[in-house]
N, CA, C and O atoms as a DFTB+ gen file, in Angstrom:
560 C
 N C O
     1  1       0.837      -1.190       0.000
     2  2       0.000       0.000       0.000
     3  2       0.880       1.251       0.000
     4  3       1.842       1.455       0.741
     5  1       0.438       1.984      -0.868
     6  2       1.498       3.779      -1.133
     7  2       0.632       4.619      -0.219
     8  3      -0.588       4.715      -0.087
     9  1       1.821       5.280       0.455
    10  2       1.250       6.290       1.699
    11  2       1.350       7.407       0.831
    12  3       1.699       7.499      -0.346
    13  1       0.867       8.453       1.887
    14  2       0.997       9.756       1.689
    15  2       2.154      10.793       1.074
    16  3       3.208      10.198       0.853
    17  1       2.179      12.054       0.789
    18  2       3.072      12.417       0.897
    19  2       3.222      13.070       2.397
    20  3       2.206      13.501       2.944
    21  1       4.141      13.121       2.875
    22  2       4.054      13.550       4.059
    23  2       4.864      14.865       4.779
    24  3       4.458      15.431       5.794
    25  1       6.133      15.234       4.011
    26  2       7.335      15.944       4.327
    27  2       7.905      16.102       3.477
    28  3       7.494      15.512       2.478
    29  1       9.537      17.212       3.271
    30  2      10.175      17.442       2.238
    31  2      10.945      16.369       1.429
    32  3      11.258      16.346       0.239
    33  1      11.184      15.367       2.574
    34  2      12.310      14.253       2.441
    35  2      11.117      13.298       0.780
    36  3      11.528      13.129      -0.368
    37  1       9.904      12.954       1.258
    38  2       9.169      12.452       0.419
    39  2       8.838      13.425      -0.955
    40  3       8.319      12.882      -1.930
    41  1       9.087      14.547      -0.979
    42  2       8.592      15.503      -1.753
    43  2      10.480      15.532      -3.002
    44  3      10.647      15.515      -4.222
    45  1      11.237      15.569      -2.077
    46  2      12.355      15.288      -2.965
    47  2      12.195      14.032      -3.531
    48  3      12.167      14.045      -4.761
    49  1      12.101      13.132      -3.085
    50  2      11.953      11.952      -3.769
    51  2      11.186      12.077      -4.803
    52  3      11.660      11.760      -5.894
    53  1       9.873      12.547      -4.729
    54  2       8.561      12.970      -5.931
    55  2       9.568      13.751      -7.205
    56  3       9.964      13.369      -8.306
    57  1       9.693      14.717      -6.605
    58  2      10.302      15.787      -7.922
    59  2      11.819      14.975      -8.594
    60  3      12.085      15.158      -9.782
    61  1      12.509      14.314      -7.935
    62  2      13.488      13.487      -8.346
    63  2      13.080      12.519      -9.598
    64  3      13.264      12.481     -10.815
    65  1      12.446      11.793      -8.628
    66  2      11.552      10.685      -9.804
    67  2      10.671      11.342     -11.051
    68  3      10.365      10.654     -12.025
    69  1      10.344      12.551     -10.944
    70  2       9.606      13.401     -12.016
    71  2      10.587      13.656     -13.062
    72  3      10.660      13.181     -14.195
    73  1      11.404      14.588     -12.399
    74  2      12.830      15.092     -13.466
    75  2      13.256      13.827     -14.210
    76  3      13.386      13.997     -15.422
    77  1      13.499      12.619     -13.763
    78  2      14.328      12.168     -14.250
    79  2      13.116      11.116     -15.547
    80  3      13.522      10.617     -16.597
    81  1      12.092      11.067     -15.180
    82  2      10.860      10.817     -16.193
    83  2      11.181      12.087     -17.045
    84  3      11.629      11.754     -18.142
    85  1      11.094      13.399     -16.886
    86  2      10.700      14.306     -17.597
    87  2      12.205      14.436     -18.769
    88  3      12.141      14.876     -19.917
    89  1      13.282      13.999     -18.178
    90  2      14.592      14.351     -18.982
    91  2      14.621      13.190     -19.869
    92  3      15.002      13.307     -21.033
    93  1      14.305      12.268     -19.462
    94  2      14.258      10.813     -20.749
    95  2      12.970      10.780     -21.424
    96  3      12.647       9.667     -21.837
    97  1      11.980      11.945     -21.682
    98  2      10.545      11.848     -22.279
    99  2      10.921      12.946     -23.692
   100  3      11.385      14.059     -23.939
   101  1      10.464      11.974     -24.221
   102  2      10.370      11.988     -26.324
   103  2      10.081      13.796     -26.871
   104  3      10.704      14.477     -27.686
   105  1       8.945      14.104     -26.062
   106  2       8.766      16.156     -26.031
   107  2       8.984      16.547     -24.708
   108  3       8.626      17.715     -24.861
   109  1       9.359      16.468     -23.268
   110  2       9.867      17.663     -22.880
   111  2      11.630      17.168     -22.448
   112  3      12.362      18.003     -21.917
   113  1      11.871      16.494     -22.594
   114  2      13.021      16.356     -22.414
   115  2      14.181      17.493     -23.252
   116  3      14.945      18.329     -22.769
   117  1      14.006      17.234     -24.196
   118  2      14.442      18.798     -24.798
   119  2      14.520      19.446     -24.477
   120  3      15.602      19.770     -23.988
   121  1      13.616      20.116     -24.453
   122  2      13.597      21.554     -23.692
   123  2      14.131      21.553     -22.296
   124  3      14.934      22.486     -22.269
   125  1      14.097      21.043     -21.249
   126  2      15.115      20.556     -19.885
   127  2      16.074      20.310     -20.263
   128  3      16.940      21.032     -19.770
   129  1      16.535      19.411     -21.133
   130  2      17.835      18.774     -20.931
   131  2      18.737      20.196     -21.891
   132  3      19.502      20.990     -21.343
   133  1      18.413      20.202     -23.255
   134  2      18.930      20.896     -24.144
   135  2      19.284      22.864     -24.169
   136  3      20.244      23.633     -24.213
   137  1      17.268      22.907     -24.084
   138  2      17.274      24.467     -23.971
   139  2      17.320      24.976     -22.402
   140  3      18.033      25.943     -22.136
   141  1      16.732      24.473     -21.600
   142  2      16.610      24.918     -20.719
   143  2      18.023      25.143     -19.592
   144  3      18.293      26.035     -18.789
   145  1      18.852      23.636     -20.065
   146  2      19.966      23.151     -19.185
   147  2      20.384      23.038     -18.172
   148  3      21.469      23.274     -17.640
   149  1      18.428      22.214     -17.549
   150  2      18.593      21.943     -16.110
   151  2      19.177      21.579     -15.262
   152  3      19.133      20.353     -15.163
   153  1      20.096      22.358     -14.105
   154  2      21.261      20.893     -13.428
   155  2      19.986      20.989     -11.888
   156  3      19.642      21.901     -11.136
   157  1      19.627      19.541     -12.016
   158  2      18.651      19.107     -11.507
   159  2      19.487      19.435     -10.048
   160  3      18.962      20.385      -9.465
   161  1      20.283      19.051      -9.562
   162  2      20.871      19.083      -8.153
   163  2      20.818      20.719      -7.619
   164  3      20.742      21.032      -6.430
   165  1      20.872      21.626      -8.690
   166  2      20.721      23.472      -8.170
   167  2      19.211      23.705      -8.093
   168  3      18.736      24.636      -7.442
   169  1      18.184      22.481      -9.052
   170  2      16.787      23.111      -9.119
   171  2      16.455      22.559      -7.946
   172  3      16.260      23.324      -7.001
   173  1      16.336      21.295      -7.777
   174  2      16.086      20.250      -6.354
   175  2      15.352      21.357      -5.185
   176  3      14.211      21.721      -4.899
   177  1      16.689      21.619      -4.742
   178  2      16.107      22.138      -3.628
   179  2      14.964      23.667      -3.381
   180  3      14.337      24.034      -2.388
   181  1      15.118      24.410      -5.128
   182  2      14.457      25.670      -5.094
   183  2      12.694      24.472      -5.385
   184  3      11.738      24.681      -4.639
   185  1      12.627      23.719      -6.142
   186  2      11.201      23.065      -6.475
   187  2      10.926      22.093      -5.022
   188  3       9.735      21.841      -4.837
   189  1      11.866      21.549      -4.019
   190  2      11.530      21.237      -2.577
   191  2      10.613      22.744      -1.870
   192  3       9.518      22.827      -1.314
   193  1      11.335      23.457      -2.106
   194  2      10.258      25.105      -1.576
   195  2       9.349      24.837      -2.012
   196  3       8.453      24.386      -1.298
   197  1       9.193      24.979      -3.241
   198  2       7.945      25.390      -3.953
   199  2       6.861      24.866      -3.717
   200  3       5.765      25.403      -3.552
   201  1       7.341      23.078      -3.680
   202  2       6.377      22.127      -3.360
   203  2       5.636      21.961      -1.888
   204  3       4.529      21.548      -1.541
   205  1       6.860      22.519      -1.152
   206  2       6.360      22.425       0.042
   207  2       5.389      23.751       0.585
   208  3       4.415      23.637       1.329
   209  1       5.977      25.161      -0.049
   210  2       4.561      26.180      -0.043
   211  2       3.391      25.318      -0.900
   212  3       2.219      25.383      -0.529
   213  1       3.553      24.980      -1.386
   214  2       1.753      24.530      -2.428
   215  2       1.691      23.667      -1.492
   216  3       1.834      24.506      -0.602
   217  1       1.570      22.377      -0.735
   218  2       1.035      21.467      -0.215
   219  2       0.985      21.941       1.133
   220  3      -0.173      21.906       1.549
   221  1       2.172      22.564       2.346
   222  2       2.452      22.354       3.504
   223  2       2.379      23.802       4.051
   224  3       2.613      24.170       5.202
   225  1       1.971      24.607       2.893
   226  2       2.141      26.061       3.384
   227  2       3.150      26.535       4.317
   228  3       2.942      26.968       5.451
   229  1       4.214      26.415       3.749
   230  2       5.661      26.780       5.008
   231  2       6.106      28.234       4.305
   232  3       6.955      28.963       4.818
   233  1       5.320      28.591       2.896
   234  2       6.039      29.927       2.743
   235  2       7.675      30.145       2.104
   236  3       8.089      31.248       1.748
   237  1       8.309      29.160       2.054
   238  2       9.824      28.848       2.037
   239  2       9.797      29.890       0.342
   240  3      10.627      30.741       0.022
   241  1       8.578      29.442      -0.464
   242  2       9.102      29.568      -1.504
   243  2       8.816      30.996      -1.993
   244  3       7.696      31.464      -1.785
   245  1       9.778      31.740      -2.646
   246  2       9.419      33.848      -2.863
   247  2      10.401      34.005      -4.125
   248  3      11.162      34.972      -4.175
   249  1      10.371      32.974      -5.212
   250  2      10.371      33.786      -6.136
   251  2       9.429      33.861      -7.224
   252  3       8.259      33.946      -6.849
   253  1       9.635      33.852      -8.587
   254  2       8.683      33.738      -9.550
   255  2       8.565      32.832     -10.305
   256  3       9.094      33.390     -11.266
   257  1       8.308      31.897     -10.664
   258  2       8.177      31.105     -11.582
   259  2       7.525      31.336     -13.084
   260  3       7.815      30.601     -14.028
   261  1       6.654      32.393     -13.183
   262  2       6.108      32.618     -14.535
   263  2       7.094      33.453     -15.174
   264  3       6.996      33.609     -16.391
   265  1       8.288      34.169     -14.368
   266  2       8.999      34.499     -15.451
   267  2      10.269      33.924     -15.649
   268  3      11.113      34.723     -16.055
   269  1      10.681      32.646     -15.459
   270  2      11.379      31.718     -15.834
   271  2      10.983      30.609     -16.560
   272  3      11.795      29.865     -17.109
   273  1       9.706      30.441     -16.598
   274  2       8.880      29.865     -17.747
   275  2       8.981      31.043     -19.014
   276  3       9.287      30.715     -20.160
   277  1       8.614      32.743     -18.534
   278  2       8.216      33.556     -19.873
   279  2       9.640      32.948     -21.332
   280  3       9.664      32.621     -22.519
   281  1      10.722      33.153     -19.990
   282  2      11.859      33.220     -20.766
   283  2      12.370      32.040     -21.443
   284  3      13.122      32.054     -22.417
   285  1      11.776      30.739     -20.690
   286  2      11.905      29.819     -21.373
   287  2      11.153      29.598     -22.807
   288  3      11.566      29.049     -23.828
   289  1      10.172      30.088     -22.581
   290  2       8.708      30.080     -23.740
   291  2       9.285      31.072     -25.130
   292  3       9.146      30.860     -26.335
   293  1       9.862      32.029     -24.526
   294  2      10.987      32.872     -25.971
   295  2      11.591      32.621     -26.615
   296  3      11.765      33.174     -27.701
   297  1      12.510      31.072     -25.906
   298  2      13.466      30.646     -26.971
   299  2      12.625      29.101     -27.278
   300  3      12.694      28.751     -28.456
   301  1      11.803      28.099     -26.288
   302  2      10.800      27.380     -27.091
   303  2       9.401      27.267     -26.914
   304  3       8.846      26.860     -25.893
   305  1       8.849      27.657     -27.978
   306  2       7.819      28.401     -27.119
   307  2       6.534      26.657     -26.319
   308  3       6.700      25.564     -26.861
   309  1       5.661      26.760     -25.349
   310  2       5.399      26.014     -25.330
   311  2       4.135      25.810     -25.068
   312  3       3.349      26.555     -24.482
   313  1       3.941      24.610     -25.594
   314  2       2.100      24.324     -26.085
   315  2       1.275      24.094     -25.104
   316  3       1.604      24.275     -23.932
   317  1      -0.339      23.508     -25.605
   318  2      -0.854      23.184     -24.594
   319  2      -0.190      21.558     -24.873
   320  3      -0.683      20.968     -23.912
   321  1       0.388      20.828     -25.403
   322  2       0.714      19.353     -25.650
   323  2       1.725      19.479     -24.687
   324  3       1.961      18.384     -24.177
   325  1       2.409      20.380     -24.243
   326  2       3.919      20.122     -23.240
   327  2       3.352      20.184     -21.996
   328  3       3.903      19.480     -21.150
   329  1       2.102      21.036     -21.535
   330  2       1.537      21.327     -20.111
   331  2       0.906      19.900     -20.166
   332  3       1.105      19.192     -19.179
   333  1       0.230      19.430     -21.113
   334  2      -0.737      18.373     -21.029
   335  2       0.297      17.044     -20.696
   336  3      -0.167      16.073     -20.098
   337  1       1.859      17.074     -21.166
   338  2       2.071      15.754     -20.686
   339  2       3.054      16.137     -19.829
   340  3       3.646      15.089     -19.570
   341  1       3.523      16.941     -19.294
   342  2       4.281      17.505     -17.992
   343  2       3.620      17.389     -16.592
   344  3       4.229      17.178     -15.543
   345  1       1.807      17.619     -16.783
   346  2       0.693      17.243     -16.119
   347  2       0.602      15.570     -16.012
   348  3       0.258      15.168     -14.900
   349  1       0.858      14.580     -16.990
   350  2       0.635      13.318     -16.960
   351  2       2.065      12.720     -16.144
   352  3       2.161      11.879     -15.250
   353  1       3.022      13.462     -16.795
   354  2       4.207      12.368     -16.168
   355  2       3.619      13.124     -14.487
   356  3       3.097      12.251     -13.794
   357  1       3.635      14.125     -14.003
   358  2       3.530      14.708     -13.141
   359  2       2.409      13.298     -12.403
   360  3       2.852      12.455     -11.623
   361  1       1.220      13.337     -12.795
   362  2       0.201      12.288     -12.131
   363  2       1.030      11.145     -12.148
   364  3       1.642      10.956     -11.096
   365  1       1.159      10.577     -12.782
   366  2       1.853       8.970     -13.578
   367  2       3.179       8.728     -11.839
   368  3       3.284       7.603     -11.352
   369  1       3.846       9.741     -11.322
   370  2       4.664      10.286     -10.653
   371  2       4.233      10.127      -9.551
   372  3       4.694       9.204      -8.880
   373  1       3.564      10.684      -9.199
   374  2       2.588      10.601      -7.896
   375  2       1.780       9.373      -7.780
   376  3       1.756       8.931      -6.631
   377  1       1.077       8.667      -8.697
   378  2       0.166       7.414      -8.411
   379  2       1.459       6.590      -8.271
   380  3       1.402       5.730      -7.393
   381  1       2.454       6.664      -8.861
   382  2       3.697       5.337      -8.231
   383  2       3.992       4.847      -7.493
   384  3       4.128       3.657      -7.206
   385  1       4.238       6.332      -6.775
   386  2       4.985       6.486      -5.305
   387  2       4.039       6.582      -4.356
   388  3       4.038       5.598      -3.617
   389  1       2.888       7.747      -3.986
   390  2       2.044       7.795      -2.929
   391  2       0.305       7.754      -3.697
   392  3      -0.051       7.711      -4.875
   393  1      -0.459       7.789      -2.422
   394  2      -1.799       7.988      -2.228
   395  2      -2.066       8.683      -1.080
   396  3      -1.358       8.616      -0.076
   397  1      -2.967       9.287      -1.173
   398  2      -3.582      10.133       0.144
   399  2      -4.149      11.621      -0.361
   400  3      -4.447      11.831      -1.537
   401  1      -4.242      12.494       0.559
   402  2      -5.139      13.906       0.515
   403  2      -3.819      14.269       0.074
   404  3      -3.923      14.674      -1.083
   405  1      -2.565      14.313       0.484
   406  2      -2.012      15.525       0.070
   407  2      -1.722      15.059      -1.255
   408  3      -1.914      15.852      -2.177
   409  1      -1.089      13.362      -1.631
   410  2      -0.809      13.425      -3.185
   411  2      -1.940      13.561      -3.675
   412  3      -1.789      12.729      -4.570
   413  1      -3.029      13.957      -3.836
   414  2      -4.540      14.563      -4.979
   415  2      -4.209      15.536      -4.398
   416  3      -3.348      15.134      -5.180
   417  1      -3.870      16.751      -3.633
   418  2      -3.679      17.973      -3.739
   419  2      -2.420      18.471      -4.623
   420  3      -2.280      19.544      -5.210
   421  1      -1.512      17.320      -4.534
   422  2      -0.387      17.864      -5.320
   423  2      -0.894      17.840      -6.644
   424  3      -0.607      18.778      -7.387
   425  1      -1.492      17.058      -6.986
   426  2      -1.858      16.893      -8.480
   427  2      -2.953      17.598      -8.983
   428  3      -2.894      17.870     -10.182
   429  1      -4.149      18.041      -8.227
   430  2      -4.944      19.106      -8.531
   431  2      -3.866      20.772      -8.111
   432  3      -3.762      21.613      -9.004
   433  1      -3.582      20.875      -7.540
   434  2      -2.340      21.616      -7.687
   435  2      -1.847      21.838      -9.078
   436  3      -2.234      22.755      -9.803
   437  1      -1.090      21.061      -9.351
   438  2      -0.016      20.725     -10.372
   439  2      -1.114      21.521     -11.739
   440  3      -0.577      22.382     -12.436
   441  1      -2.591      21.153     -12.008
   442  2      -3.713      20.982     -12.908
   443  2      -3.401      22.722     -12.586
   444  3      -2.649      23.226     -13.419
   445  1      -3.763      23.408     -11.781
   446  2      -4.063      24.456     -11.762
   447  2      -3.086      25.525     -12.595
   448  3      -3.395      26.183     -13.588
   449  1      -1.512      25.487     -11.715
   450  2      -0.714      25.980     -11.788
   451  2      -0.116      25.593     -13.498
   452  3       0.864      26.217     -13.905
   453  1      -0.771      24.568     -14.381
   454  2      -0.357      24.230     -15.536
   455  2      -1.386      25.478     -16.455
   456  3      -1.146      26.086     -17.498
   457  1      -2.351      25.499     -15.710
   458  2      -3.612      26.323     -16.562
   459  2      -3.330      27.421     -16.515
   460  3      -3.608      28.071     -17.522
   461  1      -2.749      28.052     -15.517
   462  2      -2.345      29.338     -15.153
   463  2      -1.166      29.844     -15.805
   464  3      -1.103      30.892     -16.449
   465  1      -0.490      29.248     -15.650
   466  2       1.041      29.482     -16.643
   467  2       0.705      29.266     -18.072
   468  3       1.278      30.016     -18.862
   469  1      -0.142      28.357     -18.570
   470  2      -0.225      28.444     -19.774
   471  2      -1.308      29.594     -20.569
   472  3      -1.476      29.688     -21.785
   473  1      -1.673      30.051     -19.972
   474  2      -2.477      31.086     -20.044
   475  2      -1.782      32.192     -19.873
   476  3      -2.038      33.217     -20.504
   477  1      -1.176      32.136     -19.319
   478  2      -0.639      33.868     -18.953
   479  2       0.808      33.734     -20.098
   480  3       1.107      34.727     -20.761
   481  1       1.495      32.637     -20.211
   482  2       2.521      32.594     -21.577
   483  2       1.965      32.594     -23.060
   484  3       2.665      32.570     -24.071
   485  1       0.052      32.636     -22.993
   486  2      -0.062      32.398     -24.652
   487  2      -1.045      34.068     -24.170
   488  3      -1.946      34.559     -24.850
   489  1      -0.555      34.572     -22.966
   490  2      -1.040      36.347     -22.975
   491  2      -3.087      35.826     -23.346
   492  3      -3.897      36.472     -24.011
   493  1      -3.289      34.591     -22.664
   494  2      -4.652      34.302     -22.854
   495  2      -5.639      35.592     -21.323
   496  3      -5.285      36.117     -20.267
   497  1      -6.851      35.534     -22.112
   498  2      -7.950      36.269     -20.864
   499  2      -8.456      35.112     -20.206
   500  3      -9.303      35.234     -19.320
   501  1      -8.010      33.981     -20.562
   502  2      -8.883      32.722     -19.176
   503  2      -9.972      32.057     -20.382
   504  3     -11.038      31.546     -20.038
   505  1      -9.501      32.152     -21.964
   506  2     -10.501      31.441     -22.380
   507  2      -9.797      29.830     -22.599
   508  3     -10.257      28.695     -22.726
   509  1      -8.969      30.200     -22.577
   510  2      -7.995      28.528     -22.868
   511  2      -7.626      27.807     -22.032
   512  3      -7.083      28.319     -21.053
   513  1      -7.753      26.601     -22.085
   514  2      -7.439      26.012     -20.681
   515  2      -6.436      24.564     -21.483
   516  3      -6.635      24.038     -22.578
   517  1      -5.405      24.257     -20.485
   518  2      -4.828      22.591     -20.528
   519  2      -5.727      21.967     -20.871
   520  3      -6.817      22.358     -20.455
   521  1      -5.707      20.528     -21.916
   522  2      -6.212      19.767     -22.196
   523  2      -5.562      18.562     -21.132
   524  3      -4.466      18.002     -21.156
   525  1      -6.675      18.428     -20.239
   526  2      -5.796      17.155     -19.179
   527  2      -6.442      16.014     -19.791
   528  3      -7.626      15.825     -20.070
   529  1      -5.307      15.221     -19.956
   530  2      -5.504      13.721     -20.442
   531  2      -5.446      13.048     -18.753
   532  3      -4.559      13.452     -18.002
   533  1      -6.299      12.176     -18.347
   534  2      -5.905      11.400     -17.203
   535  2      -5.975       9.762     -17.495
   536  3      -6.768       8.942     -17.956
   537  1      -4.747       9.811     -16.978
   538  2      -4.688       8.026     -16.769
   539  2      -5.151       7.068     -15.981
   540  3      -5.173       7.009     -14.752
   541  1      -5.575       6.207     -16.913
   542  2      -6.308       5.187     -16.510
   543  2      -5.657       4.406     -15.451
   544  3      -4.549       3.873     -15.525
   545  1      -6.705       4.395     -14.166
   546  2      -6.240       3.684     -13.141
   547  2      -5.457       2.341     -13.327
   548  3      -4.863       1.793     -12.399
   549  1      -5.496       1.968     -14.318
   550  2      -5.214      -0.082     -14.282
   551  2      -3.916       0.053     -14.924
   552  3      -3.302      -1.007     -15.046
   553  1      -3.185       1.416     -15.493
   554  2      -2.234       1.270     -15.671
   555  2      -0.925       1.691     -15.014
   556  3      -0.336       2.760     -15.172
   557  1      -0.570       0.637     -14.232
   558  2       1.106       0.893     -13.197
   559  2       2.055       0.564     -13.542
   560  3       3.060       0.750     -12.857
């Protein structure tokens, strides 16, 4: 049985296991590995904040994220197909490892903050939204 998420220690583990899905995946890997030129060990601990303000409300995290996406989006720009499967490995990620209230908050989370950024990088008024594909429970 998969527990909860519970703390940062479990939350590194999450975003670990994400990155390293997201750097070996067919469309966003590119852009991480290539354009972006993530060194996962300097992001680690700024996306441990982040994660832990969205789920645990500790506040840790004060900078911006939509404009390190803007700038990423300048040199590729990015679709609703990159939010839509950045959102899946993201779920796919979470059903692996845990279950509970906080992993469905991370992931309705995750839904939000994909809609929001992608909206405000295609300069949308809130008529466009992520196309969320969700995966079928029977597949682990």
């Amino acid at each position: 049985m998969r527990r909860d998420i519970a703390d940062r220690t479990d939350l590194v583990l999450l975003i670990s296991d994400f990155y390293a899905r997201v750097f070996a995946d067919d469309l966003l890997g590119h852009i991480f590995v290539d354009v972006a030129k993530m060194d996962l060990a300097a992001h680690l601990p700024i996306m441990g904040d982040f994660w832990e303000t969205v789920l645990f409300r500790t506040g840790g995290y004060r900078r911006n994220a939509l404009a390190l996406h803007v700038d990423l989006h300048r040199v590729a720009p990015l679709g609703p197909e990159h939010f839509a499967r950045w959102l899946e490995l993201w779920r796919a990620t979470i059903d692996d490892r845990y279950a509970g209230p906080n992993a469905e908050r991370a992931k309705i989370q995750a839904e939000r903050i994909a809609r929001s950024m992608q909206r405000r990088l295609a300069g949308a008024t809130g008529s466009e939204h992520v196309t969320v594909r969700r995966r079928d429970p029977a597949q682990r």
